[in-house]
C-alpha positions in Angstrom: -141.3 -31.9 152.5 -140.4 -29.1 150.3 -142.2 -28.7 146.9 -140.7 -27.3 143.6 -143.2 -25.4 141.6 -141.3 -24.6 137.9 -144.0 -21.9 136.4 -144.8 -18.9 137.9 -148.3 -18.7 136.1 -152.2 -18.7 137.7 -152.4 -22.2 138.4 -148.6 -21.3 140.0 -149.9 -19.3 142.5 -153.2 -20.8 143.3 -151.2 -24.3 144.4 -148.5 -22.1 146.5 -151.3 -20.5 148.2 -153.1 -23.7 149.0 -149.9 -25.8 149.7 -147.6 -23.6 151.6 -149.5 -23.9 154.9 -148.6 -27.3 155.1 -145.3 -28.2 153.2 -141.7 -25.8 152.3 -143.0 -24.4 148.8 -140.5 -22.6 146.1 -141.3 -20.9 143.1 -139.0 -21.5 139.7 -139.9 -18.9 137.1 -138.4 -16.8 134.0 -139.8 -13.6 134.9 -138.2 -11.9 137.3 -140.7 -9.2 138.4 -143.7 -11.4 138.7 -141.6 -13.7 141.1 -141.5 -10.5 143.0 -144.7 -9.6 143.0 -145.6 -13.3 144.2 -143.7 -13.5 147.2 -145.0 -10.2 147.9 -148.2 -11.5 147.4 -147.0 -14.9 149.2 -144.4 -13.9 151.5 -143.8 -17.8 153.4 -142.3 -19.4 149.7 -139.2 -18.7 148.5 -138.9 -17.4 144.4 -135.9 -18.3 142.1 -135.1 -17.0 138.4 -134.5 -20.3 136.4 -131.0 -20.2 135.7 -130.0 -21.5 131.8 -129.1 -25.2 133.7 -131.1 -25.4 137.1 -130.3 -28.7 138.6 -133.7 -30.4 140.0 -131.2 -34.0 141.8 -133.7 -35.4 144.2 -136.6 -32.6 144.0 -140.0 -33.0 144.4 -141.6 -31.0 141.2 -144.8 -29.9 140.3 -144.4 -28.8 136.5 -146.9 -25.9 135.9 -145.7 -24.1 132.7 -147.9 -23.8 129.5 -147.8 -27.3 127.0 -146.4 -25.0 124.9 -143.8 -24.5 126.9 -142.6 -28.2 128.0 -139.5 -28.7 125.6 -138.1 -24.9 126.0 -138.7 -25.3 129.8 -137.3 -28.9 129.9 -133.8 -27.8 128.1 -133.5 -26.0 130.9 -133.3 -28.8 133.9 -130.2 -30.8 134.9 -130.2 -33.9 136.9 -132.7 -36.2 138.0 -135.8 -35.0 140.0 -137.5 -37.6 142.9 -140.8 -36.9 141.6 -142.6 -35.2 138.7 -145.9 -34.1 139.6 -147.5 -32.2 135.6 -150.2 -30.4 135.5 -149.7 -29.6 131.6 -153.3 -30.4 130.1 -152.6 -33.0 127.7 -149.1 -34.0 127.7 -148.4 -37.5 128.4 -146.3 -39.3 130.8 -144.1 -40.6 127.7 -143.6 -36.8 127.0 -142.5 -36.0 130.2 -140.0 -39.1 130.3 -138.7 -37.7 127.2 -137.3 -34.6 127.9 -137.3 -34.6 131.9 -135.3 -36.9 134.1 -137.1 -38.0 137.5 -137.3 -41.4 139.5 -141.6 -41.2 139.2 -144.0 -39.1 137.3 -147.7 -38.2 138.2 -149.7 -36.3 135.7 -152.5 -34.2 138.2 -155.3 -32.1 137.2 -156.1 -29.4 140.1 -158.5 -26.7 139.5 -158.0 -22.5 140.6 -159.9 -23.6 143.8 -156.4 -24.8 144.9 -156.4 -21.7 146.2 -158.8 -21.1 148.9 -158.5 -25.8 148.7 -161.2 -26.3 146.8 -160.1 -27.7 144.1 -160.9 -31.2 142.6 -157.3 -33.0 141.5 -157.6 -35.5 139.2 -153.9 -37.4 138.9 -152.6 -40.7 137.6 -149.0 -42.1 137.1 -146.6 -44.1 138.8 -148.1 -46.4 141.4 -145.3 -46.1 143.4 -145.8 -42.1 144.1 -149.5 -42.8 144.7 -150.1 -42.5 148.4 -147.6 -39.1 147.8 -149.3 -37.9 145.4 -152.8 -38.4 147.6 -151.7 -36.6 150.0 -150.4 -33.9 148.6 -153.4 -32.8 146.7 -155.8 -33.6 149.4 -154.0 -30.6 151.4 -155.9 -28.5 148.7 -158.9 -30.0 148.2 -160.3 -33.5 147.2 -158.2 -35.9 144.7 -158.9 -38.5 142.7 -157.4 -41.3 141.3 -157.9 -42.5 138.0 -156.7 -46.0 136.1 -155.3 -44.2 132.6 -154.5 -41.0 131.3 -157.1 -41.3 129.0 -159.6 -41.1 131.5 -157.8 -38.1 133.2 -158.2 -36.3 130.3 -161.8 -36.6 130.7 -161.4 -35.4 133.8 -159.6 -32.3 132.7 -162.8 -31.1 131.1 -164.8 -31.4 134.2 -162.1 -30.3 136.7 -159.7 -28.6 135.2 -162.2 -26.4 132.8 -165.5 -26.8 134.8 -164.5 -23.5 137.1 -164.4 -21.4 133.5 -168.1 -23.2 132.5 -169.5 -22.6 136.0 -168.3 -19.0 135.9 -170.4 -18.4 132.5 -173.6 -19.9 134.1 -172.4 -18.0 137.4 -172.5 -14.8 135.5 -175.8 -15.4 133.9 -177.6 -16.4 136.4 -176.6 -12.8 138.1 -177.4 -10.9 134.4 -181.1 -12.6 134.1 -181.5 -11.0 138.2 -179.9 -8.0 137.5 -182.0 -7.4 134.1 -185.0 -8.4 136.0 -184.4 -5.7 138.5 -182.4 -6.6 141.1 -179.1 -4.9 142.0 -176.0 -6.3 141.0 -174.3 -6.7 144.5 -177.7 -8.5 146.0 -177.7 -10.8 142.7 -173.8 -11.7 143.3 -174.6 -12.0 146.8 -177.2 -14.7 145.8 -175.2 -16.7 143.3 -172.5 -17.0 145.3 -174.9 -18.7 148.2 -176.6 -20.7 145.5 -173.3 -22.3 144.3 -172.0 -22.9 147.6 -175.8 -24.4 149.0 -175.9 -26.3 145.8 -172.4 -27.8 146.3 -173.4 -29.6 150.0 -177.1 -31.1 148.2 -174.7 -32.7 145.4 -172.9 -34.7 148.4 -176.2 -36.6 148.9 -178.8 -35.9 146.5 -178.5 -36.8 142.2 -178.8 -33.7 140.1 -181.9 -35.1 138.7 -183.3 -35.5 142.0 -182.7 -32.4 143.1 -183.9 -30.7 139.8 -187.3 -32.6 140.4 -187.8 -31.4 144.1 -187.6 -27.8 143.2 -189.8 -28.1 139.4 -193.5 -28.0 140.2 -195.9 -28.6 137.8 -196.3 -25.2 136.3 -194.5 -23.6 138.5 -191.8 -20.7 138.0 -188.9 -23.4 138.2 -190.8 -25.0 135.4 -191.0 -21.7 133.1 -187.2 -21.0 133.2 -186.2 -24.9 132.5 -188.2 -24.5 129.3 -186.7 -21.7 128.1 -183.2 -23.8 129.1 -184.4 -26.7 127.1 -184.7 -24.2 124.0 -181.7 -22.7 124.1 -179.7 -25.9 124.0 -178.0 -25.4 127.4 -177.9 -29.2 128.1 -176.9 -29.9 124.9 -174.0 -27.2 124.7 -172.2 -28.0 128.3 -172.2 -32.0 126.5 -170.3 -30.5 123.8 -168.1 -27.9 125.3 -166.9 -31.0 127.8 -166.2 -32.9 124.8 -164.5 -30.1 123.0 -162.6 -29.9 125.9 -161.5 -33.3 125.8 -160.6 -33.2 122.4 -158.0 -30.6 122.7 -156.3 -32.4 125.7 -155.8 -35.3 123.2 -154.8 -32.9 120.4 -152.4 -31.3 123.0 -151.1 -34.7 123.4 -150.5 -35.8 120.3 -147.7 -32.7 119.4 
């Protein structure tokens, strides 16, 4: 099956890299020297320049321009695509169906993990394009279905923005080491293993769980959650997921 991607962004790339390994993947942009640089970068896809009417009959698209972006983008498009697969944050399906014809539309969240298929896809839509929609995401990582778009823009602020929020704690887990003593390369070193060991307890074990089987009673574990607790980390990934949130509605509602 060959795959449309109109966008020639980060999110662009990281889906061509994870997808062309198992379906015919092209990339639609505007700008003409970063398509170059991608099929450099990506030599099996193929690269276009959108033309002023690019005709997208019978396609299979996966729309990953900016929000911003949609109605400029759409103007663009002639005919009628098979399937629109969005990954614009926000926008609604009755957005889409407004300004881009197409058969079925899917909205899908996948994360920059697409890349190396990591990434955990969120998508909802059209019944019908289900099963195709599953399948396609689960080449780059794990997907999930979810009942309303509501709900998958809850999701976007765990899936889509999580990588950015794990990055910060990422970072400064490495800082505290590297301001303890440690050298930087041993203290990425460690991180890195820490997320990735972290990610496999998760699969069986409750974060609480596991946060009780390494906290002894005044233990070191112990010391550090304290300081944590003051510093409002709990309460400040609650907020930045719902802050999140918010501004997928808000991007919905222009």
């Amino acid at each position: 099956m060959k795959l449309t991607l109109i966008g020639n962004g980060f999110m662009a790339q990281a889906l061509a890299r994870g997808l062309v390994n198992n379906f015919e993947v092209e990339i639609i942009g505007r700008d003409e020297k970063k398509l170059h640089d991608i099929k450099t970068k990506i030599p099996n896809i193929e690269v276009k320049v959108m033309s002023d009417a690019e005709n997208i009959t019978d396609k299979n698209i996966i729309f990953c321009v900016k929000p911003y972006a949609l109605q400029s983008v759409a103007a663009r498009l002639e005919g009628q695509a098979n399937i629109i697969f969005s990954i614009l944050a926000g926008t609604t399906i009755d957005s889409l169906k407004k300004q881009i014809k197409s058969k079925f539309y899917i909205r899908s969240m996948p994360n920059v993990a697409a890349s190396v298929l990591g990434s955990t896809t969120t998508i909802t839509g059209d019944k019908e394009a289900k099963n195709l929609a599953m399948e396609l995401f689960n080449h780059i990582g794990k997907t999930v279905w979810v009942n309303t778009e509501n709900q998958l823009d809850i999701a976007t602020a765990v899936a889509g923005s999580g990588p950015a929020f794990l990055s910060l704690i990422a970072e400064s887990l490495s800082d505290g080491a590297v301001k303890a003593g440690l050298e930087r390369q041993i203290s990425n070193e460690l991180v890195q293993g820490l997320l990735s060991g972290y990610a496999k307890l998760l699969e069986t074990s409750h974060p609480a769980i596991i946060k009780d089987s390494v906290m002894s009673p005044g233990g070191t574990t112990a010391a550090g959650m304290g300081k944590l607790e003051e510093g409002a980390v709990r309460d400040s990934m609650i907020k930045a997921i719902e802050a999140a949130y918010e501004k997928a509605c808000e991007i919905g509602k222009k």
